[in-house]
mmCIF entry with sequence, helices, sheets and N, C-alpha, C, O atoms, coordinates in Angstrom:
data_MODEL
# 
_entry.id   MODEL 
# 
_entity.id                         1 
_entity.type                       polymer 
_entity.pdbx_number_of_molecules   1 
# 
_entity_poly.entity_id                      1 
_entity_poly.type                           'polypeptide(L)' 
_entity_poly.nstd_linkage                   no 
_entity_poly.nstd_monomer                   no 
_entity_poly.pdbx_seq_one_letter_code       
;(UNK)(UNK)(UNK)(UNK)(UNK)(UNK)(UNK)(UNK)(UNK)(UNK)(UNK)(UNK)(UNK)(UNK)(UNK)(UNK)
(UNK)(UNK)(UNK)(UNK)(UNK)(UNK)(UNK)(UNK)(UNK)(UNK)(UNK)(UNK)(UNK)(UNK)(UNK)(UNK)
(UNK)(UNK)(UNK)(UNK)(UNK)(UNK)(UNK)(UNK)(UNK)(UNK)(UNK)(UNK)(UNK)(UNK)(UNK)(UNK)
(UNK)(UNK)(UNK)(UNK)(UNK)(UNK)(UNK)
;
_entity_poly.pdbx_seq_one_letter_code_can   XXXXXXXXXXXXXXXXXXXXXXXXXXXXXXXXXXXXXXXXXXXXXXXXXXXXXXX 
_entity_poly.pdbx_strand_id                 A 
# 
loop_
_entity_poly_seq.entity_id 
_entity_poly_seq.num 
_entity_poly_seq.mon_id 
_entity_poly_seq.hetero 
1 1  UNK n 
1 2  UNK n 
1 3  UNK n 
1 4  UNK n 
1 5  UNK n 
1 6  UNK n 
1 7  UNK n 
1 8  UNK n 
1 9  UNK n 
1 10 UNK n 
1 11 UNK n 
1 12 UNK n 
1 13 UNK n 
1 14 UNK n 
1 15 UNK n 
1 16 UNK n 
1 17 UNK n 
1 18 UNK n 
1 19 UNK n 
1 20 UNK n 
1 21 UNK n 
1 22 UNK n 
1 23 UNK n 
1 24 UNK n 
1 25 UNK n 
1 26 UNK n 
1 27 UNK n 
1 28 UNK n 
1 29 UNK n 
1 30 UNK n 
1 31 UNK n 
1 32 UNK n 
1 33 UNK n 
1 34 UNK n 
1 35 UNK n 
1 36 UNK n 
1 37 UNK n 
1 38 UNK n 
1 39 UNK n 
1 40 UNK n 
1 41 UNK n 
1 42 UNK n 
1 43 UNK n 
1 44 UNK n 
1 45 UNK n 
1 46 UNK n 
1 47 UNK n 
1 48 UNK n 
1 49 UNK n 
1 50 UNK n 
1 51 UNK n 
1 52 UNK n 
1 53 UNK n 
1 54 UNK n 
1 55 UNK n 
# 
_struct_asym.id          A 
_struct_asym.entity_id   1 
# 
loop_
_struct_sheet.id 
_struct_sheet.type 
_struct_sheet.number_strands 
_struct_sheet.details 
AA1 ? 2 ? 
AA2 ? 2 ? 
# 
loop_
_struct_sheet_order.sheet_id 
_struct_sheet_order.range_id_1 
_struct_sheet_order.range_id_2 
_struct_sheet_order.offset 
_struct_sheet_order.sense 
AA1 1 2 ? anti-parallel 
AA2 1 2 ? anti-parallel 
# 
loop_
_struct_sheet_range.sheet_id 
_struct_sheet_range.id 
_struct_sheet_range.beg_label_comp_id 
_struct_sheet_range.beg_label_asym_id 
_struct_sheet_range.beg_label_seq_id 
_struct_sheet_range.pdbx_beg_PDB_ins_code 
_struct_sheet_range.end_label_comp_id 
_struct_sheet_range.end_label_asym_id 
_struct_sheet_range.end_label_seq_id 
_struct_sheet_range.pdbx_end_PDB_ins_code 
_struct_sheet_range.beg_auth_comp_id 
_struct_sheet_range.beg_auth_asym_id 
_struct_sheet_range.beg_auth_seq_id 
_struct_sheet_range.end_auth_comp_id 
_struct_sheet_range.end_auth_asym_id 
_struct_sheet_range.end_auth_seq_id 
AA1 1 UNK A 2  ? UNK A 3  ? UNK A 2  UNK A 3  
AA1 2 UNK A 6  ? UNK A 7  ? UNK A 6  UNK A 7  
AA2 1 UNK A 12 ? UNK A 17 ? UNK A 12 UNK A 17 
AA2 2 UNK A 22 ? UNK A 27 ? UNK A 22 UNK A 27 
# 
loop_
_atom_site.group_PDB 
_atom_site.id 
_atom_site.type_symbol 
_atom_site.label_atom_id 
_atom_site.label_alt_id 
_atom_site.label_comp_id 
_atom_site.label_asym_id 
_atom_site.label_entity_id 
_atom_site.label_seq_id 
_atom_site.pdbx_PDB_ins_code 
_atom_site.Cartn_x 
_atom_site.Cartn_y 
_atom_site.Cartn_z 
_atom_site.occupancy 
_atom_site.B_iso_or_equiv 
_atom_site.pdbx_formal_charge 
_atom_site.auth_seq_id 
_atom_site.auth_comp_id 
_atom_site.auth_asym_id 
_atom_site.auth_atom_id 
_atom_site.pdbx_PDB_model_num 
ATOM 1   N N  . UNK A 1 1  ? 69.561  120.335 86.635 1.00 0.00 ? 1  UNK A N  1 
ATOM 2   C CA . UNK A 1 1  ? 69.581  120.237 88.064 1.00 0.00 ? 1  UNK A CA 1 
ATOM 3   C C  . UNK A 1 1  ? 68.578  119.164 88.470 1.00 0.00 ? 1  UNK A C  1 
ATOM 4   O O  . UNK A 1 1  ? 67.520  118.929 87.886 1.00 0.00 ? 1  UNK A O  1 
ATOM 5   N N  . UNK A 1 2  ? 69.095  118.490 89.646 1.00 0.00 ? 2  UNK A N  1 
ATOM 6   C CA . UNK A 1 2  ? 68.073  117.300 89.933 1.00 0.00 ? 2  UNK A CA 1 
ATOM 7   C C  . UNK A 1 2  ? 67.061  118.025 90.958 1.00 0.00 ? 2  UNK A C  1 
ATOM 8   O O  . UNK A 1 2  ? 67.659  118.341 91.986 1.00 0.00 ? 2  UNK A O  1 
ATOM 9   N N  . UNK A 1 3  ? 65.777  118.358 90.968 1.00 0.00 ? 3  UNK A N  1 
ATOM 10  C CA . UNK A 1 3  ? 64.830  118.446 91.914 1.00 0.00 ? 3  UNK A CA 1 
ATOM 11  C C  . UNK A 1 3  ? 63.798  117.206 92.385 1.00 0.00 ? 3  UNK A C  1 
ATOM 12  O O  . UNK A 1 3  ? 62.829  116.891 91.693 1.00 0.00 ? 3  UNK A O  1 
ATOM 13  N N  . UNK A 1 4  ? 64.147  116.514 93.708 1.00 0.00 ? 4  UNK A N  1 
ATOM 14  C CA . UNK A 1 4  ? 63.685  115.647 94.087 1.00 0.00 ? 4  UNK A CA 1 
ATOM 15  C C  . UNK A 1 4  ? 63.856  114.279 93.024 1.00 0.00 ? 4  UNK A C  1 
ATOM 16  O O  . UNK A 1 4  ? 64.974  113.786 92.874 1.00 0.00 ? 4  UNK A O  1 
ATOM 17  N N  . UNK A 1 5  ? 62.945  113.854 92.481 1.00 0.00 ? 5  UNK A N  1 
ATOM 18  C CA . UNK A 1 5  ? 62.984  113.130 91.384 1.00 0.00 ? 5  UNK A CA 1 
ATOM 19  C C  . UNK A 1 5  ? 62.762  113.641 89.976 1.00 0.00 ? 5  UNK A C  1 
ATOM 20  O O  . UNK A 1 5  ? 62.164  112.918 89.180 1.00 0.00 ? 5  UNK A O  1 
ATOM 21  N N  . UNK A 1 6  ? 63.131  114.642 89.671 1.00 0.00 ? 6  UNK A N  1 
ATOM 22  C CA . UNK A 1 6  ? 62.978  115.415 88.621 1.00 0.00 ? 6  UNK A CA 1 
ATOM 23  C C  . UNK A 1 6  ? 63.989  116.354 88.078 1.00 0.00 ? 6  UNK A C  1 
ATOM 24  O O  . UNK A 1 6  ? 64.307  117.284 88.819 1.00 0.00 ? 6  UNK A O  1 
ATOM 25  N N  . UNK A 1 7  ? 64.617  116.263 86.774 1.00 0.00 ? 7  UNK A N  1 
ATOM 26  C CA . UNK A 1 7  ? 65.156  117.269 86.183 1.00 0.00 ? 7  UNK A CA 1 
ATOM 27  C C  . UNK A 1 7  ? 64.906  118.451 85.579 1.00 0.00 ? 7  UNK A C  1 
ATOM 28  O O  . UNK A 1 7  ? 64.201  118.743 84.613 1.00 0.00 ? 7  UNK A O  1 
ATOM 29  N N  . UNK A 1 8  ? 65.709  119.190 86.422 1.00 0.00 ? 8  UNK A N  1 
ATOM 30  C CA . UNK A 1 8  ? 65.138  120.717 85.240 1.00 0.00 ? 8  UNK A CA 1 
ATOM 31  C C  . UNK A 1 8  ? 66.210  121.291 84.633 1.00 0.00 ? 8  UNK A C  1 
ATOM 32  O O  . UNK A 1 8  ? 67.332  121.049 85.077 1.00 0.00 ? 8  UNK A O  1 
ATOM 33  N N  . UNK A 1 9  ? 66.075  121.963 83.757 1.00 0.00 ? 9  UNK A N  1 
ATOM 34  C CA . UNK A 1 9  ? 67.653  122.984 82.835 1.00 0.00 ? 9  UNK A CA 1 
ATOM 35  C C  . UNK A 1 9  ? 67.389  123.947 83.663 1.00 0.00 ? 9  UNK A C  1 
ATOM 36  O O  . UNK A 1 9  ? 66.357  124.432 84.128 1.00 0.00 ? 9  UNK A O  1 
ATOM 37  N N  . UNK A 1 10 ? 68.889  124.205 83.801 1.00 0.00 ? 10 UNK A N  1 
ATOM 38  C CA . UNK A 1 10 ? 69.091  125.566 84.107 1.00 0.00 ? 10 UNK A CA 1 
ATOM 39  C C  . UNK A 1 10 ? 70.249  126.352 83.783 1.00 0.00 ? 10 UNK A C  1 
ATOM 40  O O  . UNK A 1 10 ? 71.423  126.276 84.145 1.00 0.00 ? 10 UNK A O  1 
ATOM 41  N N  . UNK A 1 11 ? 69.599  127.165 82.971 1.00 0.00 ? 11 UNK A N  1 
ATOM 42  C CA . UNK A 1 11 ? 70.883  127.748 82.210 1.00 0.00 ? 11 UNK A CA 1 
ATOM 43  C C  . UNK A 1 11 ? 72.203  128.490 82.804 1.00 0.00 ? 11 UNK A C  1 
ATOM 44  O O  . UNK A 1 11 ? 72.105  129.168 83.827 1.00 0.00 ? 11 UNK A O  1 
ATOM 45  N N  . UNK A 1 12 ? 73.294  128.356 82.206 1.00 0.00 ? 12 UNK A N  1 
ATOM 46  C CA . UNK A 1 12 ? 74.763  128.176 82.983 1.00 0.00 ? 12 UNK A CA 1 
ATOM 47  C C  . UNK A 1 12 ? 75.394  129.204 82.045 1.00 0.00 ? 12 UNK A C  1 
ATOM 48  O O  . UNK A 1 12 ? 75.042  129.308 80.870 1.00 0.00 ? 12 UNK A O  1 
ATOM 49  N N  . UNK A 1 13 ? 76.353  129.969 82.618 1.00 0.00 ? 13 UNK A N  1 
ATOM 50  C CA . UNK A 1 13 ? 77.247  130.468 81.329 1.00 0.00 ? 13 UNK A CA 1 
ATOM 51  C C  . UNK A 1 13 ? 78.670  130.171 82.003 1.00 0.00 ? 13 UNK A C  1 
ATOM 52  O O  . UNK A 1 13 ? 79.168  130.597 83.045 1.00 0.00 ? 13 UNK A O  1 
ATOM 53  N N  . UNK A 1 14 ? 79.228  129.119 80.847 1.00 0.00 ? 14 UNK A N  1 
ATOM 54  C CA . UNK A 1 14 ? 80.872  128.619 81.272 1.00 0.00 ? 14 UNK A CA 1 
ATOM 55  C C  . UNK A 1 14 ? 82.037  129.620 80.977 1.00 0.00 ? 14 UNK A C  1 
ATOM 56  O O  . UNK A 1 14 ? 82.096  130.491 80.109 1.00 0.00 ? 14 UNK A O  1 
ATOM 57  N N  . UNK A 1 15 ? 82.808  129.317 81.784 1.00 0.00 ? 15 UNK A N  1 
ATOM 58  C CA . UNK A 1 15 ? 84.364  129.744 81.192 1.00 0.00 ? 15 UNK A CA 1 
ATOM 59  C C  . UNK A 1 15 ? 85.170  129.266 80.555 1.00 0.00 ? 15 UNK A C  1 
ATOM 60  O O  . UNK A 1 15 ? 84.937  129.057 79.364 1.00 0.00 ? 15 UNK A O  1 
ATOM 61  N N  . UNK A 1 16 ? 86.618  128.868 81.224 1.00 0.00 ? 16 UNK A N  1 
ATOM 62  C CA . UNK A 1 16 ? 87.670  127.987 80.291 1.00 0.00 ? 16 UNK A CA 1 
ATOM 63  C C  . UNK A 1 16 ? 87.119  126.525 80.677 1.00 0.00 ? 16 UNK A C  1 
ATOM 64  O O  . UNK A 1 16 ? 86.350  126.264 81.602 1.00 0.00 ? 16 UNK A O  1 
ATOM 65  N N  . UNK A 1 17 ? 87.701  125.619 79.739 1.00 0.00 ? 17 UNK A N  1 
ATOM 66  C CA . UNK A 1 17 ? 87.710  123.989 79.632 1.00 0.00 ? 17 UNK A CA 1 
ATOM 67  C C  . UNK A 1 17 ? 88.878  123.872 79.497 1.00 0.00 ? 17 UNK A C  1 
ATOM 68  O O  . UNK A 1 17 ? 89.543  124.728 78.914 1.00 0.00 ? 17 UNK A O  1 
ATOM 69  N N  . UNK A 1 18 ? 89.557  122.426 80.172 1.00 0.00 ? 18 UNK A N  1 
ATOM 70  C CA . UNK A 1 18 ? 90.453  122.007 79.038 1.00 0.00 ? 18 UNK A CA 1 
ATOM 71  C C  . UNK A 1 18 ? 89.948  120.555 78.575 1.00 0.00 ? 18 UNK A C  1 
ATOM 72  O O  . UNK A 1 18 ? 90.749  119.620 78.572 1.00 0.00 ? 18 UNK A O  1 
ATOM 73  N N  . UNK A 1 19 ? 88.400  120.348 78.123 1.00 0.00 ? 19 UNK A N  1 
ATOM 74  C CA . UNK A 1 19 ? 87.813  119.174 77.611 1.00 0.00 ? 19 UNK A CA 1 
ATOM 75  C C  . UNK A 1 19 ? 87.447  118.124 78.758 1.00 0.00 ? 19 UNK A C  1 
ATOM 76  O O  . UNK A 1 19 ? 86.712  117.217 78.368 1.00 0.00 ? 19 UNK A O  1 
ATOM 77  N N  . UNK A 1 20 ? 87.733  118.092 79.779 1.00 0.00 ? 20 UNK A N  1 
ATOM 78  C CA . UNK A 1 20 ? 87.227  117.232 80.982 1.00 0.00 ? 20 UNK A CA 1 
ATOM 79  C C  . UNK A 1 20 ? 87.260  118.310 81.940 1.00 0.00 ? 20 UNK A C  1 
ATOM 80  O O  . UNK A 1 20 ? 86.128  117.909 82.209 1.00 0.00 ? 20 UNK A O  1 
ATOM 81  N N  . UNK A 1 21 ? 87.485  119.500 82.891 1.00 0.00 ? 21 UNK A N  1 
ATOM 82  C CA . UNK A 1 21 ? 86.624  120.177 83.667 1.00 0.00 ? 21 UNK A CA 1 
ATOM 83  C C  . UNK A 1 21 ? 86.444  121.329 83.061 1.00 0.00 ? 21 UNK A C  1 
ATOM 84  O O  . UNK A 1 21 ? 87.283  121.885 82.352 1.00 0.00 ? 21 UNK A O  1 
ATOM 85  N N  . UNK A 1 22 ? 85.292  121.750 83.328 1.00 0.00 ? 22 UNK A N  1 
ATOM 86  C CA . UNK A 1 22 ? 84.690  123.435 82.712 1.00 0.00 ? 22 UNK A CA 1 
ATOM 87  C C  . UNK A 1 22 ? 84.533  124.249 84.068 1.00 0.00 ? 22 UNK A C  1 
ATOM 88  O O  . UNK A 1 22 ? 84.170  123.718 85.117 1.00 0.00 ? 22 UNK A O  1 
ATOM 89  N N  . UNK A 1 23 ? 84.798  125.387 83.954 1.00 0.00 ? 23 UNK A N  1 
ATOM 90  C CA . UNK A 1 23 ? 84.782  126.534 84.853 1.00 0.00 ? 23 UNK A CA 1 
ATOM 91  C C  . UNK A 1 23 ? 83.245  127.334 84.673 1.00 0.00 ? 23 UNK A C  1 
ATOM 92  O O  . UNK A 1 23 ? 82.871  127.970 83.687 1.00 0.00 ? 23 UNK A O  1 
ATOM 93  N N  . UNK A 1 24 ? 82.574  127.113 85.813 1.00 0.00 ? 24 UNK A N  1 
ATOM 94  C CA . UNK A 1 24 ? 81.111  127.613 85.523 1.00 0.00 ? 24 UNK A CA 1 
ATOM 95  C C  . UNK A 1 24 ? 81.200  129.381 86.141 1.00 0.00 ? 24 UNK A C  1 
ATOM 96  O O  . UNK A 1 24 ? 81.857  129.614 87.156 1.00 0.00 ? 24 UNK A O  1 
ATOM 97  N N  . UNK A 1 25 ? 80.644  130.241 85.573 1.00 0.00 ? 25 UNK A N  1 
ATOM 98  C CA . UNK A 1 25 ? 81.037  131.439 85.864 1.00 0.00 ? 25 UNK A CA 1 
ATOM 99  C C  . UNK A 1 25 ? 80.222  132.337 86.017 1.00 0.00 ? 25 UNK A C  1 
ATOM 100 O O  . UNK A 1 25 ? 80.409  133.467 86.470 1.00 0.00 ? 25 UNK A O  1 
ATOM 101 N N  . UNK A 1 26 ? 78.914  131.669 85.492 1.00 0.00 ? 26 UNK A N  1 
ATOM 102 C CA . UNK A 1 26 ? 77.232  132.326 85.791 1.00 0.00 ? 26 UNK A CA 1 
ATOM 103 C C  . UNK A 1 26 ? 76.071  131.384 85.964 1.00 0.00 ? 26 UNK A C  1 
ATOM 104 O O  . UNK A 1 26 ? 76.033  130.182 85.698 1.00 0.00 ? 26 UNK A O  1 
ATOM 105 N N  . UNK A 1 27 ? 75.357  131.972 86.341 1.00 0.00 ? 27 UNK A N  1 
ATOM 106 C CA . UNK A 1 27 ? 74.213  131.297 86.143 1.00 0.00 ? 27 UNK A CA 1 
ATOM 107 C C  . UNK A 1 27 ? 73.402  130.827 87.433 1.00 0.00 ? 27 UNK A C  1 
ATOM 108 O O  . UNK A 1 27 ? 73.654  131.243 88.564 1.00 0.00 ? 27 UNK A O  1 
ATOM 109 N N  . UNK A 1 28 ? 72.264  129.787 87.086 1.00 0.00 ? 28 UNK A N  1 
ATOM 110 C CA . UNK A 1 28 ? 71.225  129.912 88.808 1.00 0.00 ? 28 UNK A CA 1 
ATOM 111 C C  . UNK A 1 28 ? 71.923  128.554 89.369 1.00 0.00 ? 28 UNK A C  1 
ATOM 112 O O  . UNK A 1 28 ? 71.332  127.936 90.255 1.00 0.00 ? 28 UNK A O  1 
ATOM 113 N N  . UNK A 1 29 ? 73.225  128.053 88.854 1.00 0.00 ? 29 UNK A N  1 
ATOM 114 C CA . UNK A 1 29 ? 73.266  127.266 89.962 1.00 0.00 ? 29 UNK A CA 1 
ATOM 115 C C  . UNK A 1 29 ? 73.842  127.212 91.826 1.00 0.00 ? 29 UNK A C  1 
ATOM 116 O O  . UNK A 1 29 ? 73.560  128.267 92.393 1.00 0.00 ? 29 UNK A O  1 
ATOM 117 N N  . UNK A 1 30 ? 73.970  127.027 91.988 1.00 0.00 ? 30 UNK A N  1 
ATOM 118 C CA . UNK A 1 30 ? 74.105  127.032 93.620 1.00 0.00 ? 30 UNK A CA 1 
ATOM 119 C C  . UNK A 1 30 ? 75.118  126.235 94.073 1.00 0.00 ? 30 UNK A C  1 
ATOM 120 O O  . UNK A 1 30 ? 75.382  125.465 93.150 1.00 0.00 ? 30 UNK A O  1 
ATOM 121 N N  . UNK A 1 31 ? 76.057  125.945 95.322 1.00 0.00 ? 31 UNK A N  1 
ATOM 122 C CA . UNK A 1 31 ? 76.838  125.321 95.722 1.00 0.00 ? 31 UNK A CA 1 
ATOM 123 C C  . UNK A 1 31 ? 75.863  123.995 96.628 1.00 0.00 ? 31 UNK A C  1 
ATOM 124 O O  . UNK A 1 31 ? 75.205  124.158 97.656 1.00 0.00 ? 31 UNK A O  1 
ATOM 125 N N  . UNK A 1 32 ? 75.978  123.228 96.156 1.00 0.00 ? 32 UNK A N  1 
ATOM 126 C CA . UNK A 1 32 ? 75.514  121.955 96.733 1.00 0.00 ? 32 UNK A CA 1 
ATOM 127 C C  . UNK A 1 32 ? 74.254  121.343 95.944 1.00 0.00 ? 32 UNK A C  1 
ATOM 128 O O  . UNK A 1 32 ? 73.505  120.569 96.540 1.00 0.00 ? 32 UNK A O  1 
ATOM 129 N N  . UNK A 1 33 ? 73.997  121.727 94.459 1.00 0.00 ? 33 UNK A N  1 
ATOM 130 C CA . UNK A 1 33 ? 72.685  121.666 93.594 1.00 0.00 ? 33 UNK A CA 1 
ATOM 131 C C  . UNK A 1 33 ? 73.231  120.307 93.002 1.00 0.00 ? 33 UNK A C  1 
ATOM 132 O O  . UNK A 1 33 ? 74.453  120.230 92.869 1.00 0.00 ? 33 UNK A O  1 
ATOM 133 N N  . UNK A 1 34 ? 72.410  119.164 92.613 1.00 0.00 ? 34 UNK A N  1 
ATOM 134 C CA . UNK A 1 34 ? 72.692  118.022 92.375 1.00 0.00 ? 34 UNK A CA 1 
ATOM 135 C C  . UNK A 1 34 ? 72.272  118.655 90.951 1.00 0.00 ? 34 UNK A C  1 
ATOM 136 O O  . UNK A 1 34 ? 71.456  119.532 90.669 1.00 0.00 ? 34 UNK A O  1 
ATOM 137 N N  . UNK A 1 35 ? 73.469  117.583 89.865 1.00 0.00 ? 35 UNK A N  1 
ATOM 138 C CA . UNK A 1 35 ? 73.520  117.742 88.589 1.00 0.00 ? 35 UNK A CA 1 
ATOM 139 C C  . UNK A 1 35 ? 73.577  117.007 87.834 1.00 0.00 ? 35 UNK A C  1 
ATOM 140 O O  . UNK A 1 35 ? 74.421  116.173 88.159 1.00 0.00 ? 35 UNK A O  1 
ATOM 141 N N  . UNK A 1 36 ? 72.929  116.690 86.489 1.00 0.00 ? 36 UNK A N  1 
ATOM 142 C CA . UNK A 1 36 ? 73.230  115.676 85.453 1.00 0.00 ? 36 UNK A CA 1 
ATOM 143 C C  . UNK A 1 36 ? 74.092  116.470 84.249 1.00 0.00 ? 36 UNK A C  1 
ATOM 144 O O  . UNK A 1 36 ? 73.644  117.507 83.758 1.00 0.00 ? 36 UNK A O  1 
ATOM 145 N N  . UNK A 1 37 ? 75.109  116.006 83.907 1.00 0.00 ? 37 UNK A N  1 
ATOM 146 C CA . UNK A 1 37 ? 76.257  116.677 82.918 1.00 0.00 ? 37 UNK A CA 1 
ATOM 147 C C  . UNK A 1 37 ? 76.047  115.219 81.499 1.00 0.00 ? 37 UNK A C  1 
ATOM 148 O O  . UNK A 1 37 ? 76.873  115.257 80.587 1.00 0.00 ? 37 UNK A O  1 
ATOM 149 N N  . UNK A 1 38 ? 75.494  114.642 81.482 1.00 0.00 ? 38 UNK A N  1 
ATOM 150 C CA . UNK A 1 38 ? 75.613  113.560 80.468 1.00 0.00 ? 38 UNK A CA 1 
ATOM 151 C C  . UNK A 1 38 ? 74.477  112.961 80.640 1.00 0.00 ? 38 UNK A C  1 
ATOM 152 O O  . UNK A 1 38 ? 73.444  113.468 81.078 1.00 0.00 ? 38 UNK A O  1 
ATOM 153 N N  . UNK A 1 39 ? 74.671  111.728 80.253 1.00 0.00 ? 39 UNK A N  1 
ATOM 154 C CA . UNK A 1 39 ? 73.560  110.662 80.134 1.00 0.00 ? 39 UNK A CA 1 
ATOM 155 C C  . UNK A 1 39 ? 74.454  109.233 79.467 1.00 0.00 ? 39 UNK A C  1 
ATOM 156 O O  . UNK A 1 39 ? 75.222  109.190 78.506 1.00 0.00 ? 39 UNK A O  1 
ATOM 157 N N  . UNK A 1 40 ? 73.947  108.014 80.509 1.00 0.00 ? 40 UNK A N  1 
ATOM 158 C CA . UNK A 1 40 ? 74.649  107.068 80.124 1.00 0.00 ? 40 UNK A CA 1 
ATOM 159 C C  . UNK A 1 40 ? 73.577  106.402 78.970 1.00 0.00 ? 40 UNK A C  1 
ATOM 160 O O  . UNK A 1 40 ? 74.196  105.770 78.113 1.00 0.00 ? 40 UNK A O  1 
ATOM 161 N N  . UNK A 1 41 ? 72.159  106.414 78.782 1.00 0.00 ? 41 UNK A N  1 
ATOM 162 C CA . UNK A 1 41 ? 71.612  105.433 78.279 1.00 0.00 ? 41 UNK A CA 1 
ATOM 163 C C  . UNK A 1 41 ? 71.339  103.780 78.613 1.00 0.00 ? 41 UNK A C  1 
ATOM 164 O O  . UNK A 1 41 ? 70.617  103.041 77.943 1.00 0.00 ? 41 UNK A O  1 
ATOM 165 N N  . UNK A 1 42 ? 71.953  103.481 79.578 1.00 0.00 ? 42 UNK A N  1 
ATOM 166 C CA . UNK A 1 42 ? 72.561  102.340 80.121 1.00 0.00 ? 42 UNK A CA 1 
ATOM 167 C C  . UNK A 1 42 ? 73.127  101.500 79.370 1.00 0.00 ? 42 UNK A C  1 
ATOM 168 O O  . UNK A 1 42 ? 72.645  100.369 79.313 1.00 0.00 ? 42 UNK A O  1 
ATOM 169 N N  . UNK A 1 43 ? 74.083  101.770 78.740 1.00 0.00 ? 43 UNK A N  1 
ATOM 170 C CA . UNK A 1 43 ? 74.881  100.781 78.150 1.00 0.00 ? 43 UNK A CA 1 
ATOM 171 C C  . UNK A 1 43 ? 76.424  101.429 78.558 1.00 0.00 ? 43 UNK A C  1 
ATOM 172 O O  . UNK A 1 43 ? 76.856  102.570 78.395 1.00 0.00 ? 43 UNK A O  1 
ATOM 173 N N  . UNK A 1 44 ? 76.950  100.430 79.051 1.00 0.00 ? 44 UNK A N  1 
ATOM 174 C CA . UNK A 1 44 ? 78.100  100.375 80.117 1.00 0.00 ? 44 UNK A CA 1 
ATOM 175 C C  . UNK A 1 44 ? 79.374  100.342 78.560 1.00 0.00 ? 44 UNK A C  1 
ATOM 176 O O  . UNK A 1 44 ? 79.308  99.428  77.738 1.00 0.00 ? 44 UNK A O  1 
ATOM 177 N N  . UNK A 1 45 ? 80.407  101.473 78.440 1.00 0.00 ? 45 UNK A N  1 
ATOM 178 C CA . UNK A 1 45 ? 81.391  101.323 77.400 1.00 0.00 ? 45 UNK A CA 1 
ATOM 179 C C  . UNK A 1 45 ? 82.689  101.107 78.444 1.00 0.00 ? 45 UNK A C  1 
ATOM 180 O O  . UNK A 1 45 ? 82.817  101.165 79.667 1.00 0.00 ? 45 UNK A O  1 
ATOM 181 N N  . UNK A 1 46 ? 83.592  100.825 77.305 1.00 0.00 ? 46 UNK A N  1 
ATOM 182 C CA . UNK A 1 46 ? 84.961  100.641 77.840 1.00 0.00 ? 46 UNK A CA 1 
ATOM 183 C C  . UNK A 1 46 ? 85.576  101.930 78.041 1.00 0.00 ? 46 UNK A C  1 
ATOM 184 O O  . UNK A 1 46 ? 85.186  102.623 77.101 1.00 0.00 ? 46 UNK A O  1 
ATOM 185 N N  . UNK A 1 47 ? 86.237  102.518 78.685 1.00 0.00 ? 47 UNK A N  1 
ATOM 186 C CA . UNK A 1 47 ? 86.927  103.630 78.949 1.00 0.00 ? 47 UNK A CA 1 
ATOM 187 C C  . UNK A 1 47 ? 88.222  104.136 77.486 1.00 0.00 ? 47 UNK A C  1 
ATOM 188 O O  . UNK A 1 47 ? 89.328  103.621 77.319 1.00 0.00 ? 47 UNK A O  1 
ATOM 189 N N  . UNK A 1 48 ? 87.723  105.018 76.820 1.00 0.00 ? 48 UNK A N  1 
ATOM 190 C CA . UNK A 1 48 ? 88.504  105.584 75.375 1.00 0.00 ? 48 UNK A CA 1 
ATOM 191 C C  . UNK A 1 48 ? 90.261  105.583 75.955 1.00 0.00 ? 48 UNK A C  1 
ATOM 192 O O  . UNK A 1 48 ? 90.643  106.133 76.988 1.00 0.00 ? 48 UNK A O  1 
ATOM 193 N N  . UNK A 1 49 ? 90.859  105.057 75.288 1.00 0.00 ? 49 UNK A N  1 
ATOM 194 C CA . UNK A 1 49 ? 92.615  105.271 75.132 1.00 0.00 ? 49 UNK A CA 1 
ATOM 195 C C  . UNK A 1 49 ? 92.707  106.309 74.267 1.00 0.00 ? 49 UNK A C  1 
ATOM 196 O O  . UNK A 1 49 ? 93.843  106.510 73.839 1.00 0.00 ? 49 UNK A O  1 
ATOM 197 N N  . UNK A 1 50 ? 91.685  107.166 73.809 1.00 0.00 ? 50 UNK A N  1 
ATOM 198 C CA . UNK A 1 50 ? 91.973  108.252 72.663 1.00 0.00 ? 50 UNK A CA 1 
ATOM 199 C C  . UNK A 1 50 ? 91.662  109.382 74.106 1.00 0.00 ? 50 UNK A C  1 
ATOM 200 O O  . UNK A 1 50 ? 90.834  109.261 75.009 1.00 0.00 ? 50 UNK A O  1 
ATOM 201 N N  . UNK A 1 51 ? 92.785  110.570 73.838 1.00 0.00 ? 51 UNK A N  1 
ATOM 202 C CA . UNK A 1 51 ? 92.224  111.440 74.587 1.00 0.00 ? 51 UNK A CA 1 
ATOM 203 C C  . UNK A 1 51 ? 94.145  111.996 74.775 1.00 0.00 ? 51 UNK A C  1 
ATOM 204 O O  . UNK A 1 51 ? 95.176  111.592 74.238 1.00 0.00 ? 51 UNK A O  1 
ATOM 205 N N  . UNK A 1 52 ? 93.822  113.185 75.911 1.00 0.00 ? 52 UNK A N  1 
ATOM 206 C CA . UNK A 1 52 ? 95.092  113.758 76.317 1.00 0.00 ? 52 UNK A CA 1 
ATOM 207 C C  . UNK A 1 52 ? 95.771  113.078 76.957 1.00 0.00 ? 52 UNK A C  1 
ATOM 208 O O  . UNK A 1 52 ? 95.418  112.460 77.960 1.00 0.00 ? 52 UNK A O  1 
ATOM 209 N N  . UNK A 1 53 ? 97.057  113.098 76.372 1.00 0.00 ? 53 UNK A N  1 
ATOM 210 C CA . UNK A 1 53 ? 98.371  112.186 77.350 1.00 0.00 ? 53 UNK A CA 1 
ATOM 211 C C  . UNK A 1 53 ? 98.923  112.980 77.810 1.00 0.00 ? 53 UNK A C  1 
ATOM 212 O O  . UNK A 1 53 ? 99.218  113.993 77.176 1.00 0.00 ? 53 UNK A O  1 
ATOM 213 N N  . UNK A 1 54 ? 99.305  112.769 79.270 1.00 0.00 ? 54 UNK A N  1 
ATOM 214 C CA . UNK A 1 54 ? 100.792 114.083 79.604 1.00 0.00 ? 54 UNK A CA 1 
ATOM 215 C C  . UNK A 1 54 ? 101.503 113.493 79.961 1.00 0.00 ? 54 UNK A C  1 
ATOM 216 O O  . UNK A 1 54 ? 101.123 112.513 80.601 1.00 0.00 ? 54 UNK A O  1 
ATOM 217 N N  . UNK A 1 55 ? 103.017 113.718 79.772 1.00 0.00 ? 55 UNK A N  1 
ATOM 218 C CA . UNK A 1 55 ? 103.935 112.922 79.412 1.00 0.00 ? 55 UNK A CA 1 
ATOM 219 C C  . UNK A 1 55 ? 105.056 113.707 80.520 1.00 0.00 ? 55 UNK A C  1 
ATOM 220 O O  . UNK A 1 55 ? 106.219 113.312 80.605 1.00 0.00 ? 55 UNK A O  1 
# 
């Protein structure tokens, strides 16, 4: 969770995925809590062609 300029963990317990959205189903977060889910490192990649197609 982002506080001001600062990150803190806060532990979550998920539900289903299907690999790009997760269903959050516990935990201290809140509706409107700013979040970091990744980290770029700053190095900018090309977008993967590997992944789910639906056809």
């Amino acid at each position: 969770m982002v506080d001001g300029r600062e990150l803190k963990p806060v532990p979550v317990q998920i539900g289903i995925t299907d690999g790009r959205m997760t269903e959050l189903v516990g935990g201290e977060l809140r509706e409107g809590d700013r979040i970091v889910v990744g980290e770029n490192g700053g190095v900018e990649r090309k977008p993967s062609s590997v992944g789910m197609r639906l056809f």
